[in-house]
C-alpha positions as CSV (number, residue, x, y, z in Angstrom):
1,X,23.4,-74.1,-126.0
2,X,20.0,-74.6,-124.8
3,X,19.5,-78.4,-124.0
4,X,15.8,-79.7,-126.1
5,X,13.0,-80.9,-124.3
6,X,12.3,-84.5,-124.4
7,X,9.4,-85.6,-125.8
8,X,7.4,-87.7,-123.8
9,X,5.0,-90.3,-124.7
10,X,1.5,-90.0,-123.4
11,X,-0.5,-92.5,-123.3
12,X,-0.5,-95.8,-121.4
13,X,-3.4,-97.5,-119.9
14,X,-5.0,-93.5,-119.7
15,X,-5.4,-93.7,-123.4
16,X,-7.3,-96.3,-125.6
17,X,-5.7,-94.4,-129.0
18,X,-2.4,-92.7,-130.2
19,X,-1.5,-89.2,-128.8
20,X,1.2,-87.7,-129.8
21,X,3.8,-86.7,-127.1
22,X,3.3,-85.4,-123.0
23,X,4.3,-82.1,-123.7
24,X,1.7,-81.4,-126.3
25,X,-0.9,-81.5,-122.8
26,X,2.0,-79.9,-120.9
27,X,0.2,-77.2,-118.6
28,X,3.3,-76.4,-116.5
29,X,6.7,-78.0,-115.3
30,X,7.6,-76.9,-111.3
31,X,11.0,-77.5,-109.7
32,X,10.7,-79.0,-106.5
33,X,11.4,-76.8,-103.2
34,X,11.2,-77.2,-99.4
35,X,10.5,-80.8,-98.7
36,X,9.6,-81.7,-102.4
37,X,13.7,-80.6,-103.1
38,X,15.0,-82.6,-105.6
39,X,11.9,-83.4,-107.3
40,X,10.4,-82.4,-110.7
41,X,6.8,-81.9,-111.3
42,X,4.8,-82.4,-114.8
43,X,1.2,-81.0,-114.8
44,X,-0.3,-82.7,-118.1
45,X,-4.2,-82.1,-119.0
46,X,-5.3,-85.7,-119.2
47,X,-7.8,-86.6,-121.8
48,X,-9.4,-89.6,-119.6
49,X,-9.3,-90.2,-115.7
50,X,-10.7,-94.3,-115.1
51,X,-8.7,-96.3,-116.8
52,X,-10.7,-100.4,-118.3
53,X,-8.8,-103.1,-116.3
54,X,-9.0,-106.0,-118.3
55,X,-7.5,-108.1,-115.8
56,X,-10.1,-111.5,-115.6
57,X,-8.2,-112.9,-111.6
58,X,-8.9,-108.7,-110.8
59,X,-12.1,-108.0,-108.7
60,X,-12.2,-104.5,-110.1
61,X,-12.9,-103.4,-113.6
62,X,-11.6,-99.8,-113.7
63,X,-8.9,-97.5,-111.5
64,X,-7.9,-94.4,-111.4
65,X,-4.0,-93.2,-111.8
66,X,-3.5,-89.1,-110.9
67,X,0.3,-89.7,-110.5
68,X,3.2,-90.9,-113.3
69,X,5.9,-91.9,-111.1
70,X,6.3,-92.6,-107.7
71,X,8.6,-90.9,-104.5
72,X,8.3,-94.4,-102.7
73,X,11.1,-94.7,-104.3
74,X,10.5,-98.9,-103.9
75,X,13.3,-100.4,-105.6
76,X,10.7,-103.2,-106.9
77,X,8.0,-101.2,-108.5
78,X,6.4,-103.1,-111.1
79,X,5.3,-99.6,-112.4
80,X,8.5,-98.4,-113.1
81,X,8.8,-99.5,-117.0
82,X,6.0,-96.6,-117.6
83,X,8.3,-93.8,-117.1
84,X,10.5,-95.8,-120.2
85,X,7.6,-95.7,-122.0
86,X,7.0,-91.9,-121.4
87,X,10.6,-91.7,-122.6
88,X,12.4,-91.3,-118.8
89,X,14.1,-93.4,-117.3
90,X,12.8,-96.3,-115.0
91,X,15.4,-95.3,-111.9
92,X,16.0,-91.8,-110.9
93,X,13.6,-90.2,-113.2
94,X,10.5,-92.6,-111.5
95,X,11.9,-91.7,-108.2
96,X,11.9,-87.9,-108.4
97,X,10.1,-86.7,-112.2
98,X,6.2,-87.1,-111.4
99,X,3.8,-86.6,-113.8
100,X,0.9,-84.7,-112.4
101,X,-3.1,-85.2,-114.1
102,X,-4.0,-81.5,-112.8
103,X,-7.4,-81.6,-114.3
104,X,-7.9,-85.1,-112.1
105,X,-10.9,-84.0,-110.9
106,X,-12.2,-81.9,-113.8
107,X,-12.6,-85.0,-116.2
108,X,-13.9,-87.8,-113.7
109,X,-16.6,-85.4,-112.6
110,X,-17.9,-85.7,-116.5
111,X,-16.7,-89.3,-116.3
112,X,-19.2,-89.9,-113.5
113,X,-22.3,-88.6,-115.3
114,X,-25.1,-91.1,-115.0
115,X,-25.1,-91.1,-118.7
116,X,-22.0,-92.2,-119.4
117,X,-21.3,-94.1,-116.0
118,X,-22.7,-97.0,-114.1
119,X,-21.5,-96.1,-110.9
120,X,-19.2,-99.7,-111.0
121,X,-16.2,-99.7,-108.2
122,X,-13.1,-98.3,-108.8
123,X,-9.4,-99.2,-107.4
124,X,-7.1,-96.1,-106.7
125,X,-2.8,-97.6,-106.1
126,X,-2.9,-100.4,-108.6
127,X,-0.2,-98.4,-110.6
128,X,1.6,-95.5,-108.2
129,X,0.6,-94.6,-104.5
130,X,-2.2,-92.1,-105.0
131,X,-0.9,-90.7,-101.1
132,X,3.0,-90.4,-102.2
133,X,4.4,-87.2,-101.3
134,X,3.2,-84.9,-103.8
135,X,-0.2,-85.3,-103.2
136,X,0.5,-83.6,-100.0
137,X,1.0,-80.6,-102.7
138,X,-1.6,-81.2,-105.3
139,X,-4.5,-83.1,-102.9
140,X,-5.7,-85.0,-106.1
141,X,-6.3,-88.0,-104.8
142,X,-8.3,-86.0,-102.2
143,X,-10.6,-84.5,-105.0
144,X,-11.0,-87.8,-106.4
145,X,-12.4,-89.0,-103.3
146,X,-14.3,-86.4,-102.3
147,X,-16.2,-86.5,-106.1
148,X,-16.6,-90.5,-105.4
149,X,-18.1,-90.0,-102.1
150,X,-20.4,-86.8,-103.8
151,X,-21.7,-89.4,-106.4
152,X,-21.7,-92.4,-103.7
153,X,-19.5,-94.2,-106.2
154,X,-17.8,-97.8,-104.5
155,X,-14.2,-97.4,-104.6
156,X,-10.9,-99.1,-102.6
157,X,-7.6,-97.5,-102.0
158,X,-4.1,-99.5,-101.5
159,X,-1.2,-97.4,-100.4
160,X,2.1,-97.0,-98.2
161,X,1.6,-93.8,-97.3
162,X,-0.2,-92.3,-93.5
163,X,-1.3,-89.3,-95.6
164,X,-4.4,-91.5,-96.2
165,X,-4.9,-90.5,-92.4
166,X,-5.4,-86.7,-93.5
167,X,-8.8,-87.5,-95.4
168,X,-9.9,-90.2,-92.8
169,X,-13.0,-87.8,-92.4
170,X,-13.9,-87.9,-95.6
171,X,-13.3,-91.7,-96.2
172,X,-15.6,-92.4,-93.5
173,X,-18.6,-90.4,-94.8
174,X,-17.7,-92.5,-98.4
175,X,-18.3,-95.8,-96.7
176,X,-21.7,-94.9,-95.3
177,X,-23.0,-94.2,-99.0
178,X,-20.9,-96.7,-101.1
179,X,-19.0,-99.7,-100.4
180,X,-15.5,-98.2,-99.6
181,X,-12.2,-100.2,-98.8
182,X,-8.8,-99.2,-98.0
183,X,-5.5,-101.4,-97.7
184,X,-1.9,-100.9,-96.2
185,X,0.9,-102.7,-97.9
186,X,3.3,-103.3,-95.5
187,X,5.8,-106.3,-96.5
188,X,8.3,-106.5,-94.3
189,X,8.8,-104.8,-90.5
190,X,12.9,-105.5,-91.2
191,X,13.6,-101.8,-90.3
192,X,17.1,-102.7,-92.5
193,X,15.3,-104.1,-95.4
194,X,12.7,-101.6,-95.6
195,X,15.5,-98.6,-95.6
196,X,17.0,-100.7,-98.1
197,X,14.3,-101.4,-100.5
198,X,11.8,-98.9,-99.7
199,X,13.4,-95.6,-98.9
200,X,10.5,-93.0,-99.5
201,X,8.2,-94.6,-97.6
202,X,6.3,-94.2,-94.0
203,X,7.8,-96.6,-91.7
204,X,5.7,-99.7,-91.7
205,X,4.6,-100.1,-88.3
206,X,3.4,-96.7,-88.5
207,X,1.2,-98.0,-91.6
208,X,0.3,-100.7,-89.6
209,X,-0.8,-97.6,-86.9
210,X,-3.0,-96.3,-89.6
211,X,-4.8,-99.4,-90.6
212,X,-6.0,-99.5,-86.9
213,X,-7.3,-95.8,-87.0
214,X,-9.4,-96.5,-90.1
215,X,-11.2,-99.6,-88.3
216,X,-11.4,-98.1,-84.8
217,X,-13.3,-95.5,-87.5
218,X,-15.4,-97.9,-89.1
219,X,-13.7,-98.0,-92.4
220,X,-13.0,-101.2,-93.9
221,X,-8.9,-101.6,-93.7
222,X,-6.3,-104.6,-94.2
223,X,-2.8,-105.3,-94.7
224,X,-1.5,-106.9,-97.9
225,X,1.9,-107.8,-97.3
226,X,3.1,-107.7,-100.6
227,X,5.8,-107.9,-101.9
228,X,7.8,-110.1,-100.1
229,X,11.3,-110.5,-101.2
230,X,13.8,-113.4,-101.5
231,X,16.7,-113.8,-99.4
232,X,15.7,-110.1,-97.8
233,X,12.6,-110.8,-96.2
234,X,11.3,-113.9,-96.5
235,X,12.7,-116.0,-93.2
236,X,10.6,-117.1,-91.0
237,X,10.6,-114.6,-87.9
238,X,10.3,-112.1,-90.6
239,X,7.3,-113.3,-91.7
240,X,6.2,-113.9,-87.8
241,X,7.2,-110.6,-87.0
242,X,4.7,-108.9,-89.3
243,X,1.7,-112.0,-88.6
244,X,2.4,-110.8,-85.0
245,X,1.8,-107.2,-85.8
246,X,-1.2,-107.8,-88.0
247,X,-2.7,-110.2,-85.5
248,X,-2.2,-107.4,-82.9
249,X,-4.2,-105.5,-84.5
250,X,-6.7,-107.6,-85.1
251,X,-6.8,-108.3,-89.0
252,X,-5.0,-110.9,-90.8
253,X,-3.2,-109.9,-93.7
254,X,-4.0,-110.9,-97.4
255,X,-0.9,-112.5,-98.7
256,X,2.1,-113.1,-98.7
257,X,2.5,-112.1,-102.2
258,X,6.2,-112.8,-103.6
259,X,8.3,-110.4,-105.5
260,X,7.4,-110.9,-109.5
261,X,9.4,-109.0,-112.0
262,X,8.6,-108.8,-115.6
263,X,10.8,-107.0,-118.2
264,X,12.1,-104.0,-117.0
265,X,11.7,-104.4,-113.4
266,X,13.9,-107.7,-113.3
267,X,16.8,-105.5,-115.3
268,X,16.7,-102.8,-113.0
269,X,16.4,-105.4,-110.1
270,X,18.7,-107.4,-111.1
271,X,21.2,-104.3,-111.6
272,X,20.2,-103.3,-108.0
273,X,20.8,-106.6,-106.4
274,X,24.2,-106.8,-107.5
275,X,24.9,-103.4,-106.3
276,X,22.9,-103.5,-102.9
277,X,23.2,-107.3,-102.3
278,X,25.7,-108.9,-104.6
279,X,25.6,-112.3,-102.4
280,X,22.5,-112.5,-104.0
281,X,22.5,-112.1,-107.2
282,X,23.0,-115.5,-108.4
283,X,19.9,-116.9,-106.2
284,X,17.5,-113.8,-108.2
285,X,19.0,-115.1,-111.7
286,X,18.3,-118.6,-111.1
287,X,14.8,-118.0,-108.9
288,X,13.6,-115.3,-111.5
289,X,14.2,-117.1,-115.1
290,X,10.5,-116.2,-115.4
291,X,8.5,-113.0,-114.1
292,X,7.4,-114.9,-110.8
293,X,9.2,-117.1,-108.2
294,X,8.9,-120.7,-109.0
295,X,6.3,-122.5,-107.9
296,X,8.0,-124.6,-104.7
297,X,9.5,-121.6,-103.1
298,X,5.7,-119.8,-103.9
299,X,4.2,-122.9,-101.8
300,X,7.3,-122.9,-99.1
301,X,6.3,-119.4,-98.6
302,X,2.9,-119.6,-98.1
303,X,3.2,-122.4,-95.8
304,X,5.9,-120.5,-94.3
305,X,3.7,-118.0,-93.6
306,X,0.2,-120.0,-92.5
307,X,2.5,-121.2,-89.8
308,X,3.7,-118.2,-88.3
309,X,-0.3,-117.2,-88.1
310,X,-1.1,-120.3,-86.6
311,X,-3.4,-122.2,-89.4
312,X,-3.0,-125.7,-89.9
313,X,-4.4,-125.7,-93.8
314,X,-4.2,-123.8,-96.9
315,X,-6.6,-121.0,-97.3
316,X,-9.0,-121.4,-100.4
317,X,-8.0,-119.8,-103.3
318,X,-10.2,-116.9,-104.5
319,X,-11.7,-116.8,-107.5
320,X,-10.9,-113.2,-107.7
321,X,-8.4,-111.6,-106.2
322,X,-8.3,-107.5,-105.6
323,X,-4.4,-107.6,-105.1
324,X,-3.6,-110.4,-107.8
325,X,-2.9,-113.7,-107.7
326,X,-1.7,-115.1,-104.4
327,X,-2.9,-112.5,-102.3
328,X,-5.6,-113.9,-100.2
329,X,-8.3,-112.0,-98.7
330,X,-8.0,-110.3,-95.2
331,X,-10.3,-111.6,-92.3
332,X,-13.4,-109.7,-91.1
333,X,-12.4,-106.5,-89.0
334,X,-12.2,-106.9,-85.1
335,X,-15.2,-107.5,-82.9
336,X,-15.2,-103.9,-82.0
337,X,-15.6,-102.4,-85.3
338,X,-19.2,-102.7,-86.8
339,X,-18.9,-105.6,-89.6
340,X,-19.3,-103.8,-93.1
341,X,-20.2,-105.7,-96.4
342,X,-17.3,-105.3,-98.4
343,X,-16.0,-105.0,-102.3
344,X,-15.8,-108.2,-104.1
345,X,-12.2,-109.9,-103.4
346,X,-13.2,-113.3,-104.4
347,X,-14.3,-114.9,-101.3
């Protein structure tokens, strides 16, 4: 008996009005081989490309999403409950069932017509890493930036992933016609914890390898370390180990930015906690009655953290942030990179 397609949802941020279900923009569905083995991929004809952030504590006004689900596979994704809404599931299905906006490119180059656009900046990995694995396969975040950098177009980039390094080139001739920004998240340099909590993702101090390569190139580049999480990788010489690294490097990261979980993330959280880490489950029901961390431990972590980097006061808070709220901004780039004026983040 032939098993029935499910009928996906597709709409989300990507679509101001009611449309019907995914597979009526279905173009093609591939199976997964080689290194993409286990992984499923949708190719949907997207009917808009920059999505309206209406987000007042944002510094950005408009992003840009190519990818529905995520091979990071971060246990923690706050993206997660849009797979559920797309009528998958928020585990497995997030992890391994991408949806893929083949025409990516097609609809922002009309998008980006001076008649219709005003050429404002755009944030690409405020959903899902546009550099996760498959874009190794498709290359749409690379057509995105390469039509950004064509119309000279501001945009920043926030990922995990040292594919960004593959289009280093190209990000490099964007930043000397726009004003171009790209950030690592790296929240922990716990090799344990980030196996644990953050399986499909480039080792961290690799990341941290990558940020360098974009300064020593000129390119704007921080570290946000975000998320940090409770109990896993919030002590103190964790949080040293990574100022360490940043300061290193020369850049101080924006953050630390604790774990929030709103509906949907906290259930599949809280399932995963009790699996992964069960003498912790009580401290993430009492700590996370709420979406975010109550506001003591918020302050002890912070001050946690100022310490290990050596300040003696709290930073000002931004009016804006480009991360959200807690994440402060990073510090200029080191002395031997050219100072560049950067995107608004509040300062």
């Amino acid at each position: 008996m032939a098993t029935a397609e499910p009928q996906l949802r597709w709409e989300l941020e990507d679509a101001p009005r009611p449309q019907g279900s995914l597979f009526g923009d279905l173009v093609e569905r591939q199976v997964g081989r080689g290194e993409y083995r286990g992984m499923e991929f949708s190719l949907v004809r997207a009917r808009s490309i920059i999505n309206k952030v209406d987000v007042p504590w944002l510094a950005f006004a408009h992003s840009i999403n190519v990818y529905r689900g995520c091979s990071h596979a971060c246990v923690y994704c706050f993206a997660r409950p849009t797979h559920e809404y797309l009528g998958l599931d928020i585990g497995a299905d997030f992890d391994a069932r991408i949806v893929i906006k083949i025409n990516a490119a097609e609809v922002l180059r009309a998008e980006l017509s001076p008649r219709r656009w005003a050429g404002e900046a755009i944030a690409m990995g405020t959903n899902t890493d546009p550099y996760q694995r498959c874009e190794g396969k498709f290359r749409l975040t690379r057509q995105v930036v390469e039509l950004l950098t064509e119309f000279a177009n501001p945009f920043s980039i926030l990922t995990k992933s040292t594919l960004a390094i593959r289009d280093l080139p190209l990000i490099v001739e964007a930043a000397k016609r726009a004003e171009v920004r790209v950030d690592f998240s790296v929240g922990t340099l716990d090799e344990d914890v980030w196996r644990l909590t953050e399986p499909g993702t480039p080792h961290p101090r690799r990341r941290l390898r990558a940020v360098e390569q974009f300064l020593e190139a000129g390119v704007p580049c921080g570290v946000l370390m975000a998320p940090v999480l409770p109990g896993l990788s919030d002590a103190p010489e964790q949080l040293a180990q990574v100022a360490d690294a940043c300061q290193a490097i020369g850049v101080r990261p924006a953050g630390p930015v604790p774990l929030h979980l709103r509906p949907g993330v906290k259930e599949h959280v809280l399932a995963w906690v009790d699996e992964h880490r069960p003498d912790l489950a009580e401290q993430y029901r009492s700590s996370y009655r709420t979406a975010y961390l109550p506001a003591p431990q918020r302050k002890k972590l912070a001050a946690r953290f100022r310490e290990a980097l050596g300040d003696d006061a709290p930073p000002k808070t931004p009016v804006r942030s480009l991360y959200g709220k807690g994440a402060q901004p990073t510090a200029p780039v080191p002395a031997k990179v050219a100072p560049t004026r950067q995107l608004d983040f509040g300062v």
